[in-house]
N, C-alpha and C positions, 0 to 999 in steps of 0.2 A: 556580532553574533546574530543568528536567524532566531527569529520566535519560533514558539513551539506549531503555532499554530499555520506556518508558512510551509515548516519542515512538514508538517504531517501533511498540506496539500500536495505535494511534491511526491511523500511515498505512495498516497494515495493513486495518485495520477501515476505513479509508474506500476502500481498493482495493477489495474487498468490493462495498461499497456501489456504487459506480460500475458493478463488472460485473451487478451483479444490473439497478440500471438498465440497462442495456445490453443484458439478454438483456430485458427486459421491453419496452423499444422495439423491438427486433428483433422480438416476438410482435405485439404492437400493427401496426407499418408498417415493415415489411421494415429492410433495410442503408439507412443514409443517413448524412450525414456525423456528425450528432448520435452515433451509435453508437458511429461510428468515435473520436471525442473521446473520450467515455466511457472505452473501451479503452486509450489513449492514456494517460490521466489515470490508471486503474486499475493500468496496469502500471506508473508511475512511482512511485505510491505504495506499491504493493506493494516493489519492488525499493529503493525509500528505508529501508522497514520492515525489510525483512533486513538492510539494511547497517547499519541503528542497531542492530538486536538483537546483530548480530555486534561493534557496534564495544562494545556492552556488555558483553559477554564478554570480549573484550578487554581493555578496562582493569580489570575484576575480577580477571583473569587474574592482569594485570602487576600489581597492589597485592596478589597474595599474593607476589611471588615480593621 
């Protein structure tokens, strides 16, 4: 099993990915719903990443105490 804290660089780094797509369709042919996904997708991932980095601090936390 992956740590938490491996998983979360991973969604991070595909949030990334997505918004970078997403500004590059936006340069290319304006707003369209493709973007809007993108964005969608980007922010989930992102906000998944933070919660697994934090839930990795967390139980590092509690296994010192």
């Amino acid at each position: 099993m992956r740590s938490p804290f491996f998983s979360g660089v991973i969604y991070i780094v595909l949030g990334i990915t997505f918004t970078i797509f997403a500004i590059q369709q936006v340069i290319i042919d304006d707003w369209g719903f493709l973007v809007y996904a993108l964005l969608i997708f980007a922010t989930f991932d992102i906000g998944a990443g933070f919660r697994l980095i934090g839930l990795h601090f967390r139980l590092k936390h509690n296994k010192k105490k």
